[in-house]
PDB file of N, CA, C and O in Angstrom:
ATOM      1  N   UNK A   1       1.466   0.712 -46.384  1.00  0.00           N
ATOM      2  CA  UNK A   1       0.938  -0.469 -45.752  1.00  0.00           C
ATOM      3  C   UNK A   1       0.031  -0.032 -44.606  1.00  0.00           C
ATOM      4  O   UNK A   1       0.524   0.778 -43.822  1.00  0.00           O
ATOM      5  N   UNK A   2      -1.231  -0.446 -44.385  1.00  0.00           N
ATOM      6  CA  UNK A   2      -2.174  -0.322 -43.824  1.00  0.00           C
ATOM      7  C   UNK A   2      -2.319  -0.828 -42.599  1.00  0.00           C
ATOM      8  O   UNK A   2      -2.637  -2.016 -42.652  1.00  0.00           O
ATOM      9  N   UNK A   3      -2.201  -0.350 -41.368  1.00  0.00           N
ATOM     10  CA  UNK A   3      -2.109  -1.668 -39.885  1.00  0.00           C
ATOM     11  C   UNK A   3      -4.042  -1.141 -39.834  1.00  0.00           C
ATOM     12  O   UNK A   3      -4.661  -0.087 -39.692  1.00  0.00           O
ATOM     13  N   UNK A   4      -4.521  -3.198 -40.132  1.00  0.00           N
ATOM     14  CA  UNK A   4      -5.565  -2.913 -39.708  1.00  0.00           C
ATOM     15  C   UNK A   4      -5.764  -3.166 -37.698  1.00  0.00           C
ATOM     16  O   UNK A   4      -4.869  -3.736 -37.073  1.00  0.00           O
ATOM     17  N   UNK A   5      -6.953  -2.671 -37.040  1.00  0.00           N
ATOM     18  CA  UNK A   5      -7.098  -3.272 -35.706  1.00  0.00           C
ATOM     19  C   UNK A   5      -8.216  -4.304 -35.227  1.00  0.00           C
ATOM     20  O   UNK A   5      -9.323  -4.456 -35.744  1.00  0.00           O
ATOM     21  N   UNK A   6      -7.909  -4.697 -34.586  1.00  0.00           N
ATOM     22  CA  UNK A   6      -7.758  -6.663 -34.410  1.00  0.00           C
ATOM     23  C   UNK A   6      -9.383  -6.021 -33.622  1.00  0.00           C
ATOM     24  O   UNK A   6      -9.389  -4.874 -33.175  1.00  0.00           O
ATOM     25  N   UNK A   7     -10.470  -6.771 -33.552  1.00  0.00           N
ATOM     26  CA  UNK A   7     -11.495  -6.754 -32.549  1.00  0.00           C
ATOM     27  C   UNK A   7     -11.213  -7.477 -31.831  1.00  0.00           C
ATOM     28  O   UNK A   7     -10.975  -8.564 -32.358  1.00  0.00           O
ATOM     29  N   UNK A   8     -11.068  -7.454 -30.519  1.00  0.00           N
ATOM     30  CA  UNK A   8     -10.988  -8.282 -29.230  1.00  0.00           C
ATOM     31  C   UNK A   8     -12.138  -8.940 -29.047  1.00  0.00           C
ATOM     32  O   UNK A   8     -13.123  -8.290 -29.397  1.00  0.00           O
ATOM     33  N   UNK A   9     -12.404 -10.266 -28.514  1.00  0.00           N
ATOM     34  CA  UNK A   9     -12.892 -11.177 -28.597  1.00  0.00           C
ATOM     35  C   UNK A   9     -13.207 -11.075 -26.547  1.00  0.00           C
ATOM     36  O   UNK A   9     -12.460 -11.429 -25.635  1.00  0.00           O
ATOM     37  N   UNK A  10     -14.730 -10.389 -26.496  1.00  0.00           N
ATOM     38  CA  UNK A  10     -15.255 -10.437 -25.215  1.00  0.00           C
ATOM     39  C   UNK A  10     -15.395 -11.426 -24.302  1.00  0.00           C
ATOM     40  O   UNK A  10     -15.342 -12.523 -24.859  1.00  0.00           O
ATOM     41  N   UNK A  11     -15.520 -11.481 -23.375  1.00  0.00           N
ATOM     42  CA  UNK A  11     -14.806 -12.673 -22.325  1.00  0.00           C
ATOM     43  C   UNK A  11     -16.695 -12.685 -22.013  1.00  0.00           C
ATOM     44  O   UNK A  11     -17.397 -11.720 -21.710  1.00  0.00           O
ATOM     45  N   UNK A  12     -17.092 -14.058 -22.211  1.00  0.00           N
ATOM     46  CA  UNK A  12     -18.586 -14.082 -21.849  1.00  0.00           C
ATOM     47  C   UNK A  12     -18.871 -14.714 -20.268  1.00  0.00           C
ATOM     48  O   UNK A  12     -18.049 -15.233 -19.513  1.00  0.00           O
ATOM     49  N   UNK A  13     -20.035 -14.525 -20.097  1.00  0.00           N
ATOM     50  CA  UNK A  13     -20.051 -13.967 -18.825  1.00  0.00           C
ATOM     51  C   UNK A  13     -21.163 -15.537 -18.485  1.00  0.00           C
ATOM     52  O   UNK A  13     -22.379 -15.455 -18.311  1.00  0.00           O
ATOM     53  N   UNK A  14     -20.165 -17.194 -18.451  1.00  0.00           N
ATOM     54  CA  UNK A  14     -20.894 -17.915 -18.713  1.00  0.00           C
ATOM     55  C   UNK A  14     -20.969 -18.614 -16.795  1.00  0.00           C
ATOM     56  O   UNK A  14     -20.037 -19.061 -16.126  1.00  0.00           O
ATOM     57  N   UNK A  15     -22.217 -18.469 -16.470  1.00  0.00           N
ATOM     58  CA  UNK A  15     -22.244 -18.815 -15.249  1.00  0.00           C
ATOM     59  C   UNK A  15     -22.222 -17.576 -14.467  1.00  0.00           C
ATOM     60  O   UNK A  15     -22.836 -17.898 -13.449  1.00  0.00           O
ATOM     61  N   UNK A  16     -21.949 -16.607 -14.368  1.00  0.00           N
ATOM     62  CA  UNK A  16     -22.593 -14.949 -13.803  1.00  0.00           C
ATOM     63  C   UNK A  16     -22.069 -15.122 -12.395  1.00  0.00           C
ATOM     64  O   UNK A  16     -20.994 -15.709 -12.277  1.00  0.00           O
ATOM     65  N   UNK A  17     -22.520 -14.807 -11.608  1.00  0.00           N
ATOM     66  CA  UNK A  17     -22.091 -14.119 -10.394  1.00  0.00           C
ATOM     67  C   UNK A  17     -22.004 -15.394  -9.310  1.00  0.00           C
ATOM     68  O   UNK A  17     -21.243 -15.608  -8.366  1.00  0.00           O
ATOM     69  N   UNK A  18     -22.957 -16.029  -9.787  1.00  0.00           N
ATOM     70  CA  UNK A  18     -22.384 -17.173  -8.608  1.00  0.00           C
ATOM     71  C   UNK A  18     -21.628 -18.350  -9.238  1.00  0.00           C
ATOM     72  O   UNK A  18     -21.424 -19.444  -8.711  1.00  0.00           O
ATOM     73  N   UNK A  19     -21.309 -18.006 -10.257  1.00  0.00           N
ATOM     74  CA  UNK A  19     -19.509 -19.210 -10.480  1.00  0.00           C
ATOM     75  C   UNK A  19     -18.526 -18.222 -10.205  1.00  0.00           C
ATOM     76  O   UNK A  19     -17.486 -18.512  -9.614  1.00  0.00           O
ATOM     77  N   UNK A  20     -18.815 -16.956 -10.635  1.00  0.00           N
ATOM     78  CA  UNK A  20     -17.803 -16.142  -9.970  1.00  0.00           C
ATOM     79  C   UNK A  20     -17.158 -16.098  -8.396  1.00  0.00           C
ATOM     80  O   UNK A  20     -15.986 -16.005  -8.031  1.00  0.00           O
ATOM     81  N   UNK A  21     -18.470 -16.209  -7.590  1.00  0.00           N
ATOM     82  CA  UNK A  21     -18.360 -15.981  -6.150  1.00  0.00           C
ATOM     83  C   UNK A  21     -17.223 -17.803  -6.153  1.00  0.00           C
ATOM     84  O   UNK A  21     -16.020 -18.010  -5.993  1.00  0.00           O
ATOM     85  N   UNK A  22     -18.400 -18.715  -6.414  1.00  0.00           N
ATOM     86  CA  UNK A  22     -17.553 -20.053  -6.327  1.00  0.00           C
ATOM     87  C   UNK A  22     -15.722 -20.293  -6.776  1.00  0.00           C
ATOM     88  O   UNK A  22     -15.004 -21.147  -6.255  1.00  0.00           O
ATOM     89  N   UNK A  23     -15.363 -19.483  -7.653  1.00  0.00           N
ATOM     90  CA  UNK A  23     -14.160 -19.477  -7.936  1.00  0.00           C
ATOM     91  C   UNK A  23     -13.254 -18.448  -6.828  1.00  0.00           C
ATOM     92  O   UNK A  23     -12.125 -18.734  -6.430  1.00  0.00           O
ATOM     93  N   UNK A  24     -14.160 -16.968  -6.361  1.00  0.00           N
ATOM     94  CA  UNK A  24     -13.100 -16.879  -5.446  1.00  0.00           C
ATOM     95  C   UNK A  24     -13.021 -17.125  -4.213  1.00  0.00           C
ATOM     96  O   UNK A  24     -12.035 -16.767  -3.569  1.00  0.00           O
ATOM     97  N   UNK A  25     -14.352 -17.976  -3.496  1.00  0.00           N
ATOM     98  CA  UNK A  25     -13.855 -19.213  -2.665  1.00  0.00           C
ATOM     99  C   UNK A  25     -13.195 -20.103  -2.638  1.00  0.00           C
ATOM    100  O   UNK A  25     -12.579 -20.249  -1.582  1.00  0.00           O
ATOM    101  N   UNK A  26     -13.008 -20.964  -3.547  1.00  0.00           N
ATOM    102  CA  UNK A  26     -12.155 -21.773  -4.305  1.00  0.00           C
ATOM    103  C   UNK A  26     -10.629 -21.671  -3.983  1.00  0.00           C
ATOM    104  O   UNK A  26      -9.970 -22.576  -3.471  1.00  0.00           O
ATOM    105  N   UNK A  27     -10.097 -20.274  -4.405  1.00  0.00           N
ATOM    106  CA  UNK A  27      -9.238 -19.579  -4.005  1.00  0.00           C
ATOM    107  C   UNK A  27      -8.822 -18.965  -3.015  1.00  0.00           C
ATOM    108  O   UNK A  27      -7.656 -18.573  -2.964  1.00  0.00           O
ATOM    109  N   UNK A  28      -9.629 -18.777  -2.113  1.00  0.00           N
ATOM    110  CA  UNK A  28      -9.979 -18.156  -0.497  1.00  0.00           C
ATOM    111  C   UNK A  28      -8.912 -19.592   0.200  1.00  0.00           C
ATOM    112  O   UNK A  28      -7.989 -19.525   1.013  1.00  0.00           O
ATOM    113  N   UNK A  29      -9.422 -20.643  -0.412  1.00  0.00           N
ATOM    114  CA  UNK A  29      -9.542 -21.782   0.325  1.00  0.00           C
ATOM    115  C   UNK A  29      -7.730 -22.730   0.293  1.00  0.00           C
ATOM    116  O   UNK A  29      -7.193 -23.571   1.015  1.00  0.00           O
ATOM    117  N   UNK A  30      -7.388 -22.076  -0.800  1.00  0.00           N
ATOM    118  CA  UNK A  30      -6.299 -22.163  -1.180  1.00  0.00           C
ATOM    119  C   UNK A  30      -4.737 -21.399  -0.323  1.00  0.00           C
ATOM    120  O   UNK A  30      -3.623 -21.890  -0.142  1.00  0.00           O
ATOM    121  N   UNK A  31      -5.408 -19.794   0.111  1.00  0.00           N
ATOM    122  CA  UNK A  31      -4.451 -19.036   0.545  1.00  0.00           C
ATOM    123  C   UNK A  31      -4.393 -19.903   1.932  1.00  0.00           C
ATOM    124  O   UNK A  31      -5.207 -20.689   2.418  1.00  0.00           O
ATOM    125  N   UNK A  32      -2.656 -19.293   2.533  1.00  0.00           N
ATOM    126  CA  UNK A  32      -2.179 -19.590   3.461  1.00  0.00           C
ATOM    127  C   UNK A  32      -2.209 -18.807   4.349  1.00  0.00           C
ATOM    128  O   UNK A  32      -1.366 -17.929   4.535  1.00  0.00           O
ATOM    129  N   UNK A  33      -3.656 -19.119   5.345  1.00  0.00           N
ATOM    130  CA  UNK A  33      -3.598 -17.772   6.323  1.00  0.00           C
ATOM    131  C   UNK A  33      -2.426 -17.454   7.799  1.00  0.00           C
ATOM    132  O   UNK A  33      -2.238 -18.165   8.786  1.00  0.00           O
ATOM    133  N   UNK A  34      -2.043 -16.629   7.571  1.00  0.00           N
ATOM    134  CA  UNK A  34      -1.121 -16.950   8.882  1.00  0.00           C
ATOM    135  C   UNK A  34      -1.273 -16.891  10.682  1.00  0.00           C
ATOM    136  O   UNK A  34      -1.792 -15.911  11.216  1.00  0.00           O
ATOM    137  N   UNK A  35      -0.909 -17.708  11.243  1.00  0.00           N
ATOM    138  CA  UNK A  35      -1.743 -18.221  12.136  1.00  0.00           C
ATOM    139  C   UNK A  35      -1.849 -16.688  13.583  1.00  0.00           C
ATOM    140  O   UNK A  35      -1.654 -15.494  13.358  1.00  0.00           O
ATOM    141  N   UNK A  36      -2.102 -17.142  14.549  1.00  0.00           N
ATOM    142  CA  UNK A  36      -2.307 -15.615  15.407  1.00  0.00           C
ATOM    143  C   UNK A  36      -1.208 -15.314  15.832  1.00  0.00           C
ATOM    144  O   UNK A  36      -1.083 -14.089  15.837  1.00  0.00           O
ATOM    145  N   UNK A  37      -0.310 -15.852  16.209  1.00  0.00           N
ATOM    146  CA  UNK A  37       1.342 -15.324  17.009  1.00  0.00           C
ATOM    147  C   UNK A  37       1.776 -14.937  15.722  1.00  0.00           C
ATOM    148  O   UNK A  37       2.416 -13.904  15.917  1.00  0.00           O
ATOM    149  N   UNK A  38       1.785 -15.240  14.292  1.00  0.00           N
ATOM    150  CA  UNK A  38       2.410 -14.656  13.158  1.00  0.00           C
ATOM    151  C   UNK A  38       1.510 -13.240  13.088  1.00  0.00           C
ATOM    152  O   UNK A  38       2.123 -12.254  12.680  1.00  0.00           O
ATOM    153  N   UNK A  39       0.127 -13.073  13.449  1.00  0.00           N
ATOM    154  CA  UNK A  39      -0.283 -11.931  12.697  1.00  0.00           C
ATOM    155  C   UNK A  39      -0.322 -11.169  13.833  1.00  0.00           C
ATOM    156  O   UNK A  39      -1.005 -10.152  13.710  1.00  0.00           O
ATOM    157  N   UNK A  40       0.335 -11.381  15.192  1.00  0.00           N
ATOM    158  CA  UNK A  40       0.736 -11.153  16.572  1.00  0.00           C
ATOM    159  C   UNK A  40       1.776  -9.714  16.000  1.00  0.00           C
ATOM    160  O   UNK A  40       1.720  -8.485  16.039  1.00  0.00           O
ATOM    161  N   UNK A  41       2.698 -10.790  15.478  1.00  0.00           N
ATOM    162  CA  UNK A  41       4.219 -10.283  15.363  1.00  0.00           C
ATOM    163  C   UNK A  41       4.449  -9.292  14.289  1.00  0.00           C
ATOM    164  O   UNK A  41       5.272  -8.378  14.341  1.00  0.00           O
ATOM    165  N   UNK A  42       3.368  -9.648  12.977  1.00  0.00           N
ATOM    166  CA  UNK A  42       3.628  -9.253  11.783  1.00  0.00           C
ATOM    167  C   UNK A  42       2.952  -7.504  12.234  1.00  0.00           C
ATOM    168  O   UNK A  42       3.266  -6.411  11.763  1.00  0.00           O
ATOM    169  N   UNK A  43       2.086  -7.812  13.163  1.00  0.00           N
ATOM    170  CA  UNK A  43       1.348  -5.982  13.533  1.00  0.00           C
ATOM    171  C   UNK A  43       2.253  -5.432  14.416  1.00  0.00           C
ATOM    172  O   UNK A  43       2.382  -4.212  14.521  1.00  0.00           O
ATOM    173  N   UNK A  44       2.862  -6.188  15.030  1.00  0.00           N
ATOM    174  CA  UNK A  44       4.092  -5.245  16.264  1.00  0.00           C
ATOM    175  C   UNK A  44       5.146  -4.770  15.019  1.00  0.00           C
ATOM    176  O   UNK A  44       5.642  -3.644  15.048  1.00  0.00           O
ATOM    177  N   UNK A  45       5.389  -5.550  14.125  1.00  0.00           N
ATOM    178  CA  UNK A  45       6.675  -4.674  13.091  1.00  0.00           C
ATOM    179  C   UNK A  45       5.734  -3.480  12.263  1.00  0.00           C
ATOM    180  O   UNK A  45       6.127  -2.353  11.961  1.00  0.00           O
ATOM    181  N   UNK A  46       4.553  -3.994  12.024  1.00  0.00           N
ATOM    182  CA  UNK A  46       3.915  -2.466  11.319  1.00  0.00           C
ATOM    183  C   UNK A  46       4.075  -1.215  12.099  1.00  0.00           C
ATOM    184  O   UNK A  46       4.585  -0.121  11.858  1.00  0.00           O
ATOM    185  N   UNK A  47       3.408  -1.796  13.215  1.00  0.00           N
ATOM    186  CA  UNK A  47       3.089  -0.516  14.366  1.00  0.00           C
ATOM    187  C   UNK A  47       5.140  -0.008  14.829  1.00  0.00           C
ATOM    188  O   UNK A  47       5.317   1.175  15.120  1.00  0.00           O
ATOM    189  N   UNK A  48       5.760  -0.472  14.834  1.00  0.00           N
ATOM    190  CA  UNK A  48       7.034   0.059  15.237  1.00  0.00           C
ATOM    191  C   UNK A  48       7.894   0.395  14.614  1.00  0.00           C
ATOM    192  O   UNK A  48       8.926   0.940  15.004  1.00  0.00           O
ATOM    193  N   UNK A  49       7.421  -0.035  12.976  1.00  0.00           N
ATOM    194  CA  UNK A  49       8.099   0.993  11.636  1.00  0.00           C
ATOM    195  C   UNK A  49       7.074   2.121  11.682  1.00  0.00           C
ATOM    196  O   UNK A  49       7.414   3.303  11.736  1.00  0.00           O
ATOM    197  N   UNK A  50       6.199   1.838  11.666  1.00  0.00           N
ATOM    198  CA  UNK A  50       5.456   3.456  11.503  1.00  0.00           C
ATOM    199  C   UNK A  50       5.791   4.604  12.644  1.00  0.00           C
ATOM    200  O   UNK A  50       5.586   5.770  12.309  1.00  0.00           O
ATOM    201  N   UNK A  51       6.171   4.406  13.647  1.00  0.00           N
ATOM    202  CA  UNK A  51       7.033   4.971  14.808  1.00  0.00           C
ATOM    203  C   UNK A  51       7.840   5.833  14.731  1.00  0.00           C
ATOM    204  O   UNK A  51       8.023   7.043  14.865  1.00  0.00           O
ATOM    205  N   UNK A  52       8.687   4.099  14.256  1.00  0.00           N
ATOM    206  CA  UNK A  52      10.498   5.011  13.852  1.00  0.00           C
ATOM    207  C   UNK A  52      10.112   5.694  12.589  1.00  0.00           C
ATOM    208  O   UNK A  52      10.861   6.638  12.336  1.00  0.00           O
ATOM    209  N   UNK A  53       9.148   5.493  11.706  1.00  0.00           N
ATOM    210  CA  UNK A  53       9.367   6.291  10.359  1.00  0.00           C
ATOM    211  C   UNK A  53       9.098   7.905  10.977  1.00  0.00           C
ATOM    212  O   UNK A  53       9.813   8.873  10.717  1.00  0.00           O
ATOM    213  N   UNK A  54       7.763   7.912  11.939  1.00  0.00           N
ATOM    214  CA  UNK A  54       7.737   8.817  11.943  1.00  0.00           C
ATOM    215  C   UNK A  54       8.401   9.402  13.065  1.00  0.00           C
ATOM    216  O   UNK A  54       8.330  10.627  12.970  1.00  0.00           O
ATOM    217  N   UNK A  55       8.915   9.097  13.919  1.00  0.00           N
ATOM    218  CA  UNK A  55       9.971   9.901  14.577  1.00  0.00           C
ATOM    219  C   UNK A  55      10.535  10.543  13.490  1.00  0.00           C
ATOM    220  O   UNK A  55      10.213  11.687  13.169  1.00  0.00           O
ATOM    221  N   UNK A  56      11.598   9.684  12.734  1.00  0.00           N
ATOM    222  CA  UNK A  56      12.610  10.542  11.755  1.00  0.00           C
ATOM    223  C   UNK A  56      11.781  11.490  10.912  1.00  0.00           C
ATOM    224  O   UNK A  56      12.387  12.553  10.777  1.00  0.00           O
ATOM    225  N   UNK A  57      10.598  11.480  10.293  1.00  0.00           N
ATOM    226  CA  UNK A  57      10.094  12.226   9.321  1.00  0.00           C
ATOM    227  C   UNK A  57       9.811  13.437  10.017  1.00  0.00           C
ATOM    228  O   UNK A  57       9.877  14.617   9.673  1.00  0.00           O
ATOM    229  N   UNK A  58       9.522  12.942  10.944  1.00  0.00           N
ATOM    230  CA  UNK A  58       9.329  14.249  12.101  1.00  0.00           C
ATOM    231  C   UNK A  58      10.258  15.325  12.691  1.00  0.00           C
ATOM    232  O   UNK A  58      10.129  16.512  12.392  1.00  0.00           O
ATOM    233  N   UNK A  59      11.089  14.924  13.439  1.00  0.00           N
ATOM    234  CA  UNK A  59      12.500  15.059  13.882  1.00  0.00           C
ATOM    235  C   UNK A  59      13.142  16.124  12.337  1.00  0.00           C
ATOM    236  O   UNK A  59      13.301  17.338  12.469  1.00  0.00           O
ATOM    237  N   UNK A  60      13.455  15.352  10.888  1.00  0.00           N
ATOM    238  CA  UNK A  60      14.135  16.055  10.066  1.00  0.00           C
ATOM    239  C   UNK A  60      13.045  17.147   9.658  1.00  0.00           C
ATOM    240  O   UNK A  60      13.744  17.972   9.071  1.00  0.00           O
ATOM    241  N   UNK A  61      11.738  17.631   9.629  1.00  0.00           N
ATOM    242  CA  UNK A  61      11.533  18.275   9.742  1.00  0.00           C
ATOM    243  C   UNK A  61      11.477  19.283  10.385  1.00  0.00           C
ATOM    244  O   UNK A  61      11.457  20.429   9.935  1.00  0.00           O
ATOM    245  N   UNK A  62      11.440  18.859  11.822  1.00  0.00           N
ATOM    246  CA  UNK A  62      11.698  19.850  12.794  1.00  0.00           C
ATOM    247  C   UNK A  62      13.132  20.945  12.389  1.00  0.00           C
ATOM    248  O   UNK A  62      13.212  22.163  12.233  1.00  0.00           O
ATOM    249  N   UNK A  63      14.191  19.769  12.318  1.00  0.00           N
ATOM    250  CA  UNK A  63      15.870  20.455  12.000  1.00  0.00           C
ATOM    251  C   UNK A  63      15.520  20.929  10.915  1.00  0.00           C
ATOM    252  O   UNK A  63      16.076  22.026  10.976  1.00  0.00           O
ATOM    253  N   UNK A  64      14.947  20.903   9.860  1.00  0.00           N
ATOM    254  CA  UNK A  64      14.919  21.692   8.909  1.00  0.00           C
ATOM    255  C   UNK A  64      14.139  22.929   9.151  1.00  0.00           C
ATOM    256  O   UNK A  64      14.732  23.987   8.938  1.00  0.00           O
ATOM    257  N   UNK A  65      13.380  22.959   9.405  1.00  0.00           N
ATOM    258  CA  UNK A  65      12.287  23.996   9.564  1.00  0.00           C
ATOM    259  C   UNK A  65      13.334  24.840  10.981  1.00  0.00           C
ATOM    260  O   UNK A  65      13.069  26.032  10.824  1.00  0.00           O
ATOM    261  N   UNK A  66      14.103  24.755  11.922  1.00  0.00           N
ATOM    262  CA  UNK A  66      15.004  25.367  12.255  1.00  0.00           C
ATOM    263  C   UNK A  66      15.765  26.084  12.036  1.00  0.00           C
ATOM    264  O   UNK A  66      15.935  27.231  12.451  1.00  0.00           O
ATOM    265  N   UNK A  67      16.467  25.305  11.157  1.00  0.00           N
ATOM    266  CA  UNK A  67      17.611  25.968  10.237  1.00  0.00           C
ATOM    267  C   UNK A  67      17.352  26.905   9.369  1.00  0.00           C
ATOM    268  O   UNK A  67      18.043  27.911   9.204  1.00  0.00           O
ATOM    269  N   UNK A  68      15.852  26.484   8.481  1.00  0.00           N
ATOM    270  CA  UNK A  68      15.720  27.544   7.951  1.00  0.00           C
ATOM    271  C   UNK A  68      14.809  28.713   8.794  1.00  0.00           C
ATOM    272  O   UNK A  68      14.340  29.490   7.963  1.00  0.00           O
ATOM    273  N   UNK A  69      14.498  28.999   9.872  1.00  0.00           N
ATOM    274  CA  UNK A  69      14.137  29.990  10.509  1.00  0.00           C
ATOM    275  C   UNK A  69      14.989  30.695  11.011  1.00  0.00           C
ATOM    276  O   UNK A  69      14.756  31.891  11.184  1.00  0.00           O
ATOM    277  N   UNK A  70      16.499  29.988  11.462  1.00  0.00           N
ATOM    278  CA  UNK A  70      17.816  30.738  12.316  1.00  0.00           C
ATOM    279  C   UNK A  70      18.321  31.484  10.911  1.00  0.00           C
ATOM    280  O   UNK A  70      18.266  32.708  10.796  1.00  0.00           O
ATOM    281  N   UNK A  71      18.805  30.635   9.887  1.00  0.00           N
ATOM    282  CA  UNK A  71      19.377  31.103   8.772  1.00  0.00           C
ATOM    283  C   UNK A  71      18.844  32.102   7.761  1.00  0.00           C
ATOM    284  O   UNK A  71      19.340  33.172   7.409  1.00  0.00           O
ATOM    285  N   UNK A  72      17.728  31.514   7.377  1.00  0.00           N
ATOM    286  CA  UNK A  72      16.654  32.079   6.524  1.00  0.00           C
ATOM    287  C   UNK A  72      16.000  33.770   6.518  1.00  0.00           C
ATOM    288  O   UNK A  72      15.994  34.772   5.804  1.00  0.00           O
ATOM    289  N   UNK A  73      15.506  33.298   7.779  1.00  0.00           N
ATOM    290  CA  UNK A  73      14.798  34.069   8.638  1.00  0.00           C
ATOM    291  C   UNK A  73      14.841  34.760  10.116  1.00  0.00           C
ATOM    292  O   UNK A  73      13.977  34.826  10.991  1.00  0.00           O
ATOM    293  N   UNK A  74      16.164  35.242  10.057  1.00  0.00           N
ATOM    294  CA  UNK A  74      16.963  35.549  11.481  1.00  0.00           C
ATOM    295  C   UNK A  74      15.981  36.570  12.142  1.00  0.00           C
ATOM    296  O   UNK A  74      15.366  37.425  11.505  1.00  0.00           O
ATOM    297  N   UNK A  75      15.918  36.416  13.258  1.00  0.00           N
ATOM    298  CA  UNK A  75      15.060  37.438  14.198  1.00  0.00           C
ATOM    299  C   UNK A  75      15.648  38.949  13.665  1.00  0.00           C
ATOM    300  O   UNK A  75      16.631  39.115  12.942  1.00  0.00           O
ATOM    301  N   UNK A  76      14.775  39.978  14.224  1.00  0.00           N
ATOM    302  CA  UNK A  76      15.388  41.292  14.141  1.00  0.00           C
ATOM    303  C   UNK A  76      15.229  41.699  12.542  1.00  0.00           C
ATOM    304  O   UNK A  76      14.793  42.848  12.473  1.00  0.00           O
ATOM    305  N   UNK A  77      15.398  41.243  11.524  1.00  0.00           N
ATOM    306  CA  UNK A  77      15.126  41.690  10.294  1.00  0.00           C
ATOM    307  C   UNK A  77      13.986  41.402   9.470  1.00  0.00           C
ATOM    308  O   UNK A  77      13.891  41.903   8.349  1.00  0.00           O
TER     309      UNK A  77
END
């Protein structure tokens, strides 16, 4: 048994670039922007996870890169 393949059926391009632009205004117009004390608050939690992330990412590198220099790599040998 033979699987034939299907030709896809091209999406035409009716109205070009400016029904395009018009539809994603359309949609622009739709989203729920959030107001300034939300996008206040929403950048103080970015900026203070990226912090703590990198404290810790930092920090366990440090202890690692320690450990393996005391252990690993002991002075004198």
């Amino acid at each position: 048994m033979a699987v034939t393949a299907r030709k896809r059926s091209e999406p035409t391009a009716e109205g070009g670039v400016g029904r395009f632009l018009r539809e994603v205004f359309d949609e622009l117009r739709k989203v729920v922007w959030p107001t300034w004390g939300e996008l206040y608050r929403y950048t103080l939690v970015v900026i203070f996870t990226v912090i703590v992330l990198g404290i810790f990412i930092g920090g366990t590198d440090y202890l690692l890169s320690e450990t393996a220099r005391r252990f690993l790599y002991p002075a004198g040998h």
